[in-house]
N, C-alpha and C positions, 0 to 999 in steps of 0.2 A: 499370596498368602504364604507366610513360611514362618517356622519357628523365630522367633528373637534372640539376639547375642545379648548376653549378659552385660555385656557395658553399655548397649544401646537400652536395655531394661533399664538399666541403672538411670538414663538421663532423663526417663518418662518417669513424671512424680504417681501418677493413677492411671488405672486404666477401667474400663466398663466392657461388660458382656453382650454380644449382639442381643439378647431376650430383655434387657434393661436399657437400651437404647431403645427398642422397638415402644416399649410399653412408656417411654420417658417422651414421646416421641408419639403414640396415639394410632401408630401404624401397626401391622402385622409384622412378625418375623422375617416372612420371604422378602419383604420391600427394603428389610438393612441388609439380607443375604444378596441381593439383587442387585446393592449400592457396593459391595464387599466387592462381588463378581464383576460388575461392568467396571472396579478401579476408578469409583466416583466417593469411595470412603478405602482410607488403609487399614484393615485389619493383620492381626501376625499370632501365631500359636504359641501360648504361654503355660505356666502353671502347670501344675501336677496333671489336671485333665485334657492339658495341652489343647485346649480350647480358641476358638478367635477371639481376640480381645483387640478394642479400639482407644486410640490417648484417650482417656476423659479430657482431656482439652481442645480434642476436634469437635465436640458433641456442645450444642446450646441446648434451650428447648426443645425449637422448634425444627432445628436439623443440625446439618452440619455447619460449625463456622464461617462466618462470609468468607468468600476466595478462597476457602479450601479447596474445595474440588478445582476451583484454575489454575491454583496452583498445584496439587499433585500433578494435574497433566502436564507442567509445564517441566513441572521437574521429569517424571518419567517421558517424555518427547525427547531430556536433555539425557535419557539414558543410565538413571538413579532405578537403583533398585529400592525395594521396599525399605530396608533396614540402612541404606544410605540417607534417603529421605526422610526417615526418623529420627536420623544423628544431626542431619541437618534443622531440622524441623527445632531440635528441641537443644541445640547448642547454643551458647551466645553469640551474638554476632556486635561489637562494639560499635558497628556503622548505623545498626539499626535506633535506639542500641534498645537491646533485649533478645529474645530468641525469635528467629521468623514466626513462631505459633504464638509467642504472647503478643507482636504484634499486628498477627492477623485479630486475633480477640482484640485488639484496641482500633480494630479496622483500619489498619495502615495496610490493606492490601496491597496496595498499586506501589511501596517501596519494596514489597518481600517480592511480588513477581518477578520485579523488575531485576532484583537480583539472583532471582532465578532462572530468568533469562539469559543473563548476562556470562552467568557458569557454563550455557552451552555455545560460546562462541571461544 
């Protein structure tokens, strides 16, 4: 969890509140603080109340986007800080092509791993 750089704000088009996940989501608050903490959701401190806030493009209904979470670990295993993972997360990538998060949202998981992978050799 750490405050956001302005140019990596810049590349996240939305973001949502842990209290508006929990409640989008059917769960209690402590279960998205719980997701924040064990590094199984990325949150980062924004805004005037410098609050946690999550992409609204990691959040479905029902949880987090498929291969999110395998991928965050693979990327932090590769040694990505938070705010590298975002600029990665939400860059375009022309191989893909699109940015690794819209094509986790179109369930192309097994191509963004894999080049997630591939960053830590």
């Amino acid at each position: 969890m750490s405050t956001i750089d302005p140019k990596i704000d810049a590349l996240v088009p939305a973001w949502l509140y842990l209290p508006d996940i929990s409640e989008r989501w059917g769960v209690v608050i402590t279960e998205v603080r719980d997701m924040v903490r064990n590094r199984t959701l990325l949150a980062v401190r924004r805004g005037e109340n410098n609050s946690l806030q999550v992409p609204a493009d990691f959040i479905e209904d029902d949880g987090p986007v498929k291969h999110l979470v395998g991928t965050l670990t693979v990327l932090r295993d590769c040694g990505f800080s938070d705010q590298e993972i975002l600029e990665w997360m939400f860059t375009e990538d022309p191989s893909l092509p699109g940015s690794p998060i819209q094509a986790l949202r179109e369930n192309r998981g097994t191509e963004v791993k894999r080049r997630a992978q591939a960053m830590a050799l």
